[in-house]
C-alpha positions in Angstrom: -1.8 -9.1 -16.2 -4.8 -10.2 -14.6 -4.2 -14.3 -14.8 -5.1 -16.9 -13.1 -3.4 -20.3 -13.1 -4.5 -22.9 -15.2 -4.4 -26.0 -13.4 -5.7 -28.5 -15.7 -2.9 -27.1 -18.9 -0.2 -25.8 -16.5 -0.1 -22.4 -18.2 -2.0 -19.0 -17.4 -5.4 -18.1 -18.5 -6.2 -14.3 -18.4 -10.0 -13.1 -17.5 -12.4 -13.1 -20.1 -12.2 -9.7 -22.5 -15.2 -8.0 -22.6 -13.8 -5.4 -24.7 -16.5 -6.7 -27.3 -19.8 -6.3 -25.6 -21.9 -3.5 -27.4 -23.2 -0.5 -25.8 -26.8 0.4 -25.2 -26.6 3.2 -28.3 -24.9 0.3 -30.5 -27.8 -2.5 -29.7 -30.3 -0.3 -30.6 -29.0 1.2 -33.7 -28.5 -2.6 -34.6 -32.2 -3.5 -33.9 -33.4 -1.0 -35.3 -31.3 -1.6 -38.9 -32.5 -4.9 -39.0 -36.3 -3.9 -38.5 -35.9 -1.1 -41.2 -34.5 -3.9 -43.2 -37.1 -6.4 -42.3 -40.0 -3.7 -42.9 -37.8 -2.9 -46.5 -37.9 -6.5 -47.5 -41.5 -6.7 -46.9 -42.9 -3.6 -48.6 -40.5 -4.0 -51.6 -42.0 -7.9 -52.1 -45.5 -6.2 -51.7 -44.7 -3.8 -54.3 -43.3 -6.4 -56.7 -46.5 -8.7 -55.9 -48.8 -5.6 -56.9 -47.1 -4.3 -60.2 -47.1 -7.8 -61.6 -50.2 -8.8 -60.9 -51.2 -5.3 -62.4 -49.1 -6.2 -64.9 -46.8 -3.0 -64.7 -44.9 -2.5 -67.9 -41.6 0.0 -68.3 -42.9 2.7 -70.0 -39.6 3.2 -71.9 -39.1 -0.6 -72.9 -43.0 -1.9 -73.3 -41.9 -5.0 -75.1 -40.0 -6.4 -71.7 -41.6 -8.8 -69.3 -43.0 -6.9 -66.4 -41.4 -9.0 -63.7 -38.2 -7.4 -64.8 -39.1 -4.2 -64.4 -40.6 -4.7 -60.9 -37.7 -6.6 -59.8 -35.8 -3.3 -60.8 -38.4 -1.1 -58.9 -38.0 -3.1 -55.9 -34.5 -3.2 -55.7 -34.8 0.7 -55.9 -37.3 0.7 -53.4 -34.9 -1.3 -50.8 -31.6 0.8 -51.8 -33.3 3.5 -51.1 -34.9 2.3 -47.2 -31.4 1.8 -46.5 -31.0 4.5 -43.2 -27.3 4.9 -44.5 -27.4 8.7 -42.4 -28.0 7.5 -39.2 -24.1 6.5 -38.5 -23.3 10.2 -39.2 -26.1 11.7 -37.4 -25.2 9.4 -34.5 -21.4 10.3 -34.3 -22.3 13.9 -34.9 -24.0 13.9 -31.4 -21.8 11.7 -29.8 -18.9 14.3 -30.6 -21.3 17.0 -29.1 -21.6 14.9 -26.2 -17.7 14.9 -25.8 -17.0 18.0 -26.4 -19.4 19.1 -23.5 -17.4 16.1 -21.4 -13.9 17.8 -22.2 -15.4 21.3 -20.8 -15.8 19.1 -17.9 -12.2 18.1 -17.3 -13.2 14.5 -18.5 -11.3 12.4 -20.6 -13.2 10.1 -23.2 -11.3 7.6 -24.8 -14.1 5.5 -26.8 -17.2 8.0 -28.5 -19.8 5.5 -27.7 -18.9 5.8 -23.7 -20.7 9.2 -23.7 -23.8 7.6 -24.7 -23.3 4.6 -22.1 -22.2 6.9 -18.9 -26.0 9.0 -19.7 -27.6 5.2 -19.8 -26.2 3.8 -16.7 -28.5 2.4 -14.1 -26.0 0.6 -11.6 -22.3 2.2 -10.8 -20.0 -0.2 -9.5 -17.1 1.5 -7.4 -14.0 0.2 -6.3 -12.9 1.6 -2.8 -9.6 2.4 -1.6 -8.3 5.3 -4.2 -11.5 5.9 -6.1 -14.5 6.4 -2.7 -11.2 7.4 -0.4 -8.2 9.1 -1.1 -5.4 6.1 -1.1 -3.4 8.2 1.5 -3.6 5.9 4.7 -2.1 6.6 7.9 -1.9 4.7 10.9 -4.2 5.2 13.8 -4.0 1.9 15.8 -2.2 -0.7 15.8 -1.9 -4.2 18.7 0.6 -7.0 19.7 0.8 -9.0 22.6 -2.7 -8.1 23.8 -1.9 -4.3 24.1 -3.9 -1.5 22.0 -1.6 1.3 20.7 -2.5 4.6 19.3 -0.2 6.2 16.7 -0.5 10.1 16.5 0.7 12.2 13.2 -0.6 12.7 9.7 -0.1 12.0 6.0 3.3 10.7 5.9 5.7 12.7 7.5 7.5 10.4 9.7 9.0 13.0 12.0 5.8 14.4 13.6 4.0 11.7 15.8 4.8 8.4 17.7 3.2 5.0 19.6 1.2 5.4 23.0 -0.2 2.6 24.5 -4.4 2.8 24.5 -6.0 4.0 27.8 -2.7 4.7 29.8 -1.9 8.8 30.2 1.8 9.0 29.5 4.1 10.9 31.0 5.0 14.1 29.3 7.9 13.5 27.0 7.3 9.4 27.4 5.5 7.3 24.8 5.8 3.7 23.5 7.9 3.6 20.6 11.0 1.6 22.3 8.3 -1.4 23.6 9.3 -4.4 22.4 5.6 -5.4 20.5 5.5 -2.1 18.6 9.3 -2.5 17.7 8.8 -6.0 16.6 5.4 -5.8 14.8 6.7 -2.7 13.1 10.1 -4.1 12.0 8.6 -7.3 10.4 6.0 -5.6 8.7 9.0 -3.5 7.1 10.5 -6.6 6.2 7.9 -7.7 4.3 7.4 -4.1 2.2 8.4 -2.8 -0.8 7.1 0.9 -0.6 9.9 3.4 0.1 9.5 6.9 1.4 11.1 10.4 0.1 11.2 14.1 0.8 10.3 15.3 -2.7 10.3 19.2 -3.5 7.6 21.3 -5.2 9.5 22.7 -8.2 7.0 25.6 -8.0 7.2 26.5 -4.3 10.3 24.5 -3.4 8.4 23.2 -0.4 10.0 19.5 0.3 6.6 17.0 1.4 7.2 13.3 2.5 6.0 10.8 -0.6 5.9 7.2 -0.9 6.7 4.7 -3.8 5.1 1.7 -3.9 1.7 0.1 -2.3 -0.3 2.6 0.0 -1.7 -0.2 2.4 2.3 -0.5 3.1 3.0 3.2 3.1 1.4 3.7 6.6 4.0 1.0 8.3 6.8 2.3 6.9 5.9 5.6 8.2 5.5 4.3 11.9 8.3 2.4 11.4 10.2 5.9 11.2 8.5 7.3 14.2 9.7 5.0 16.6 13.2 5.1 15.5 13.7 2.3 13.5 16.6 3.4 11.4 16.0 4.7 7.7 18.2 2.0 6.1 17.4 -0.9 8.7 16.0 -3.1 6.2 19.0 -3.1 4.0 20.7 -4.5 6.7 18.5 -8.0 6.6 19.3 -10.1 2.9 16.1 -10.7 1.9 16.0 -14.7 0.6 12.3 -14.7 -0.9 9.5 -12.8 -2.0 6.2 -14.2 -2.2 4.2 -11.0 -3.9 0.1 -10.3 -2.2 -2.7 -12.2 -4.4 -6.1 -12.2 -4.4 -6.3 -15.8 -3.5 -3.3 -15.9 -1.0 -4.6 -12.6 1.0 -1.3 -12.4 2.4 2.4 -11.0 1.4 5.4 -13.3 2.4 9.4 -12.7 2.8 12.0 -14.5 4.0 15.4 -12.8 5.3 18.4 -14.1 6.7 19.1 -13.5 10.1 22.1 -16.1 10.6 23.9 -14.7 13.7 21.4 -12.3 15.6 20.2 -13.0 18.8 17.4 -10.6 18.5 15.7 -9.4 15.1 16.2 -5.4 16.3 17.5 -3.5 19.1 14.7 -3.7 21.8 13.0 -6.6 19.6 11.9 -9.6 20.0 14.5 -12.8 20.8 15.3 -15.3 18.2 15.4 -18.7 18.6 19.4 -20.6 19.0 20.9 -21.5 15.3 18.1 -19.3 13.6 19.3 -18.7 9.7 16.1 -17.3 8.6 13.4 -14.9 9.8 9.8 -15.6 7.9 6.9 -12.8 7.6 3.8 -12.7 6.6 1.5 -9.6 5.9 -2.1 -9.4 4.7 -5.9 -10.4 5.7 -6.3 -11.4 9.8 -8.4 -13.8 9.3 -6.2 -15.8 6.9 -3.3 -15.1 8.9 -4.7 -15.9 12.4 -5.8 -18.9 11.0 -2.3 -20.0 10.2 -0.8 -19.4 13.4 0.2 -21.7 16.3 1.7 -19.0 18.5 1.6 -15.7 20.1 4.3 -13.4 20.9 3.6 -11.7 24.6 4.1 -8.3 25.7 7.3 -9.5 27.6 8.3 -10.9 24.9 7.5 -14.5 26.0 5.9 -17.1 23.3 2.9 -18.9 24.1 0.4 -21.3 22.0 -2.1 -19.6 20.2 -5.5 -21.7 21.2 -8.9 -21.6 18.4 -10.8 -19.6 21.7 -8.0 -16.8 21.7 -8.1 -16.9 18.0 -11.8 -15.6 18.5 -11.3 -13.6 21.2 -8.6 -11.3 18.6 -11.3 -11.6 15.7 -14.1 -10.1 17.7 -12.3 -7.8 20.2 -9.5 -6.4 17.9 -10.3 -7.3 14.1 -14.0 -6.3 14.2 -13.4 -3.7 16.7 -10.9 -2.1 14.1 -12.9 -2.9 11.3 -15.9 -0.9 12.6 -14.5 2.1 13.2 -13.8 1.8 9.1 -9.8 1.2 9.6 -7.9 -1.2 7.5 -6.4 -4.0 9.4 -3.5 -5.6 8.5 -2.2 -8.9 10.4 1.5 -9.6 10.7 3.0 -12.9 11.7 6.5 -14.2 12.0 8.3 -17.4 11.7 11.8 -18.8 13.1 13.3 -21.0 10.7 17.0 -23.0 11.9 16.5 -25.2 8.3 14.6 -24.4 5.6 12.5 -27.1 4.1 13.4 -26.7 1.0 15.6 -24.7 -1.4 14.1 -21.0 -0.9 16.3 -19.6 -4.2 15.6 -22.5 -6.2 13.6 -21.3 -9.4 12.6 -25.3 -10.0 10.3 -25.0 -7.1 7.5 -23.1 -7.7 5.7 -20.4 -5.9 2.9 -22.4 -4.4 4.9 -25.0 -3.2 7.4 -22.1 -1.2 4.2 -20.9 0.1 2.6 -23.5 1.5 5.2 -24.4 3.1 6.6 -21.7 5.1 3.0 -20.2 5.8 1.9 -22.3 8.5 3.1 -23.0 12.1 3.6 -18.9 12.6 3.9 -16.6 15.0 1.2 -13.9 15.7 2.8 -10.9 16.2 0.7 -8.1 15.7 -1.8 -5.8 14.0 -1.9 -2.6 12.4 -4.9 -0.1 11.5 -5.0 2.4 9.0 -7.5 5.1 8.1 -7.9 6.3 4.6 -9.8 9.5 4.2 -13.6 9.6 1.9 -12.3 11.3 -1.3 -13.5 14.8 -1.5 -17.4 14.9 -2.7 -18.0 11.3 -2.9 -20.8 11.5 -0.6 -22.8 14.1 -2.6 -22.0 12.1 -5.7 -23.5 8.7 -4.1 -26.5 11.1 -2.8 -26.7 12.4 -6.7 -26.5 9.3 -8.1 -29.5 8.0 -5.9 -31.3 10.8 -6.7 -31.0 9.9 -10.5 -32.3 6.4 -10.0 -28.9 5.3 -9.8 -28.1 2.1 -7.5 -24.5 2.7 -6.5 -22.5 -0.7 -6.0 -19.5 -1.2 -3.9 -17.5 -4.0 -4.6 -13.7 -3.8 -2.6 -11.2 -6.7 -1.7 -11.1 -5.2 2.2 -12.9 -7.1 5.4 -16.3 -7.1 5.1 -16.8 -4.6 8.1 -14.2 -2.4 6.6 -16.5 -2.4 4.0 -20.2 -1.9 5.7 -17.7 1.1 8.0 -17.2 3.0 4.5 -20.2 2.6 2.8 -22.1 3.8 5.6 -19.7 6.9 5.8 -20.7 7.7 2.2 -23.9 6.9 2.2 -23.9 3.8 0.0 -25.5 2.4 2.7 -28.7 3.6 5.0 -29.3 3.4 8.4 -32.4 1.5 7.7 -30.8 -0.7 5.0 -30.7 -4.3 6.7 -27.1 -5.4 6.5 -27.6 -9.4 6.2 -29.2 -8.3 2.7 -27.4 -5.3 1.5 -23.3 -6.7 2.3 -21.9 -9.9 1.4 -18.2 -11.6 1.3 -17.8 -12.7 -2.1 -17.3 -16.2 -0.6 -21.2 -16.2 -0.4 -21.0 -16.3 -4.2 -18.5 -19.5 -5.0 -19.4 -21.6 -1.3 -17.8 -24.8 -3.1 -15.0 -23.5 -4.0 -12.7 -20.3 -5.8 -14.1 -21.3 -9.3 -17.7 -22.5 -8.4 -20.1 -19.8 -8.6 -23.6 -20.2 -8.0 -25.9 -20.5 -10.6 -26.9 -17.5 -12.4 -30.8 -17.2 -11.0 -29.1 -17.0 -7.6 -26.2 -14.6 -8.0 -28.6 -12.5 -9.9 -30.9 -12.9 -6.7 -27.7 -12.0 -4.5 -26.9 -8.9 -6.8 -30.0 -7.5 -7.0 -30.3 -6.6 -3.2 -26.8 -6.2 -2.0 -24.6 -3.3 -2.4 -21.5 -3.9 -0.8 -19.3 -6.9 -2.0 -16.5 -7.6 0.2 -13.1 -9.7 -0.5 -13.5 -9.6 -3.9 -11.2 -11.1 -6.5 -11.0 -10.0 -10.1 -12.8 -12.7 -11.8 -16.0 -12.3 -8.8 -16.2 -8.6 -10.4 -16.8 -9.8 -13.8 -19.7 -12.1 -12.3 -21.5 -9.6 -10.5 -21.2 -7.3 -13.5 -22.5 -9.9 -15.8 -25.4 -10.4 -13.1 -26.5 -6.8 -13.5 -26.1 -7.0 -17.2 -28.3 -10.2 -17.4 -31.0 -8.5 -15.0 -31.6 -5.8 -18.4 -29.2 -3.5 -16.2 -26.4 -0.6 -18.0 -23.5 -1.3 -15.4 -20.5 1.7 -15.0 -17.5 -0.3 -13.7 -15.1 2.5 -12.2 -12.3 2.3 -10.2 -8.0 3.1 -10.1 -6.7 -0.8 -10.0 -6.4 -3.0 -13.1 -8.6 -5.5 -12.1 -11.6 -2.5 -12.4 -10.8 -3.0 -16.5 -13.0 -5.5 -18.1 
C-alpha cells in the first residue's frame, strides 16, 4: 500500500488513483463522437427546416402534417450519422498492435496501452532495477576517517575481503579483523532483513549465492560474510524493535538487546557499563549525519561529532562516493542503559519510537555500493532521443548518485547544465512535505530538468501530472510499487 498518514482524521489516505485518466486514442475517439454528433444535430435540424418550409409531404400518407414526416426523416438522418463501427475498427487495430507486441516478448495487460506506448513524448524511468540491474556489490566503504576497498563480485561471499584505501598490504594480510569495518559491518547487519543462500540450478545443478530481501541490504550482508562475521551472528542479538525504511524517514531503525556484552562483536567496538540495548540506524547520510552527536575513531575511541566535521564527511566522503555513481549508505549506532519508553509496547506508536531513539547517535560508518547499467539501456535512452523522446529520471537516491547514472546512460549530456537539468525533489515542496509549488512553477521546473532526485511517491504523481498538464503523453515505468499510478 502506498499510504500516507492522515494527520488531520488519524487514519491512512492512499495516493490518488489514476487508473481513470483516458488515453490519447480514448480522448480523441471521444472528441471526435461528440463533433460527429454535433455536426448530426445540425444537418438533421437543417433538413427538417428545409422539408417543412418546402412543405415535404409522405408520399405514402399525403393527408399527414409534414412536420411529422420530417421529424421522422431527421431522426433517420441522425441514427444513421451515428459512427457506431469505429469501436470495432479501433479494437481490431489495437489487437494487431498486440499481437505484433507479444512477437516482441511484451506483455500488454490493457489494449489501449499499445496505442499510448506509440504516442509517448516523455518516459519517466525509475533507477535502481529498471536503468541498472538491482544486483549491488560493495566497492567502498569508511569509518573512523579510514577509506576501505572491498574486492569480489555479485554475491558470493567467499571470494573477496576489506583493504584499507591507499596502503599496499601485505600478501595474505587485509583489513577485515579492524575494528571499524567489523563494527560498521555488524550493525548494518543488525539492522537488515535480507538473507543470503546457495541456491542450485535445477538444469545445470550449478549452486550460485542469492539473496532474499532488499538489494541495497544485500551488499552488507555479503561483506559482512567476507570478513568473518559468523553466518548466524545476528541470531545471536534479540532484536527489540523494528522501525521499517520510509520515504519520509530516509532511514531504517532496530533495536537489539545486548544486556551483558562488553563489546558488540569479537574485535568490535566497546559498549558502554549497564548497556541493555544496542540502537542502529541505516539509510540517507545526510539525514543520518545530521542526527549524530558522535563519532566512533579508528581506535575505537568516541569523540563529539562537530557541524565543521559533519561537512568535512559530506564533501570528502558522501559526494566523493556519490560521484563515482556508488550508492551510499550511512550507519549510526546508539548505547542505550534505559530505554525512554516501552520499545514493545504496541500503545506507542511508530513515530513517537522514532523520534525518540533517532537522535543523540553515534556515526559509525559508511558503505558504497555499485549497481551495474542494465544491459542496452544506453542505446534505448540514445533511441528514445532520437524519436523525439525526452527521457526522465526520477529515483529516491542522492542527488549525485543520480547526475553519476544519468550521465553513464546518457540521460544526461556533457553540455547539459546541471543547475537546470537535476533537482532534489525538496526543490519542489520548499515549505514543507505536502506544499508543492504552484502548478505554473513545477511545470516550469519539469520542463527543463531530467533528473529528480529523493523522490517520494506522491512527488512522482506531481511531476507526472506536470507533464500531462504541459499537452505531454507521459510513460511511467519502473519495478517498485510506487512506479504504479
Amino acid at each position: 500500500m502506498m499510504a500516507s498518514e492522515d494527520k488531520e482524521s488519524g487514519g491512512c489516505a492512499c495516493l490518488p488513483s489514476s487508473a481513470e485518466n483516458k488515453t490519447p486514442l480514448q480522448e480523441n475517439i471521444g472528441s471526435l463522437g461528440a463533433r460527429i454528433g454535433v455536426l448530426a444535430i445540425l444537418i438533421c435540424g437543417v433538413v427538417f427546416l428545409i422539408g417543412l418550409l418546402i412543405k415535404t409531404k409522405d408520399p405514402e400518407y399525403p393527408d399527414n402534417p409534414s412536420w411529422i414526416y420530417m421529424i421522422l426523416i431527421a431522426v433517420t438522418l441522425a441514427v444513421a450519422a451515428i459512427p457506431e463501427g469505429i469501436p470495432l475498427c479501433v479494437t481490431i487495430s489495437l489487437a494487431i498492435g498486440c499481437q505484433e507486441m507479444v512477437a516482441k516478448n511484451v506483455q500488454v495487460r490493457k489494449i489501449a496501452a499499445v496505442e499510448t506506448l506509440g504516442s509517448a513524448s516523455v518516459i519517466c524511468s525509475d533507477k535502481t532495477g529498471t536503468l541498472t540491474e538491482g544486483k549491488m556489490t560493495m566497492t567502498k566503504m569508511w569509518s573512523g576517517g579510514l577509506e576501505y576497498n572491498v574486492t569480489g563480485q555479485g554475491f558470493d561471499p567467499t571470494k573477496g575481503a576489506v583493504f584499507r584505501a591507499g596502503v599496499v598490504a601485505a600478501p595474505g594480510s587485509n583489513s577485515n579483523r579492524e575494528l571499524g569495518v567489523r563494527s560498521t559491518l555488524l550493525a548494518a547487519l543488525l539492522c537488515c532483513d535480507t538473507q543470503l543462500f546457495l541456491e542450485e540450478d535445477p538444469s545445470t545443478g550449478e549452486r550460485t549465492w542469492q539473496y532474499r530481501g532488499n538489494s541495497s541490504e544485500a551488499p552488507i550482508v555479503v561483506a559482512a560474510r567476507k570478513v568473518g562475521l559468523p553466518e548466524d551472528i545476528v541470531s545471536q542479538y534479540r532484536r527489540i524493535l523494528t522501525i521499517p525504511f520510509s520515504s519520509s524517514r530516509k532511514m531504517m531503525l532496530t533495536v537489539t538487546e545486548v544486556a551483558g556484552r562488553t563489546h558488540l562483536c569479537e574485535g568490535g567496538m566497546a559498549l558502554p557499563p549497564m548497556t541493555s540495548s544496542f540502537t542502529v540506524c541505516k539509510g540517507a547520510p545526510n539525514w543520518i549525519i545530521q542526527n549524530c552527536s558522535s563519532i566512533l575513531r579508528a581506535d575505537g575511541s568516541i569523540d563529539p561529532l562537530s557541524e565543521a566535521e559533519k561537512l568535512q564527511i559530506n564533501t570528502q566522503v558522501v559526494d566523493a562516493y556519490s560521484d563515482l555513481a556508488l550508492r551510499v549508505l550511512a550507519v549510526a549506532v546508539g548505547c542505550i542503559q534505559q530505554p525512554p519508553l516501552d520499545l514493545e509496547s504496541e500503545d506507542i506508536s511508530v513515530d513517537q519510537k522514532f523520534e525518540a531513539l533517532k537522535s543523540g547517535l553515534t556515526l559509525c560508518g559508511m558503505v558504497a555500493s555499485m549497481d551495474p547499467d542494465r544491459e542496452g539501456v544506453q542505446e534505448s535512452v540514445l533511441a528514445a532521443r532520437g524519436a523525439g523522446i525526452r527521457v526522465v529520471m526520477i529515483t529516491g537516491d542522492y542527488l549525485k548518485t543520480a547526475i553519476a547514472i544519468a550521465r553513464r546512460v546518457d540521460i544526461l549530456q556533457d553540455h547539459d547544465s546541471l543547475t537546470d537539468s537535476a533537482v532534489d525533489c525538496n526543490m519542489l515542496r520548499p515549505a514543507g512535505d505536502d506544499q508543492y509549488l504552484c502548478d505554473e512553477k513545477i511545470d516550469d521546473m519539469t520542463s527543463r530538468v531530467r533528473v529528480f532526485a529523493r523522490a517520494k511517491p506522491a512527488d512522482k504523481l506531481e511531476i507526472v501530472k506536470s507533464l500531462q498538464r504541459q499537452g505531454l503523453v507521459c510513460a511511467m515505468t519502473g519495478d517498485g510499487v510506487n512506479d504504479a499510478p
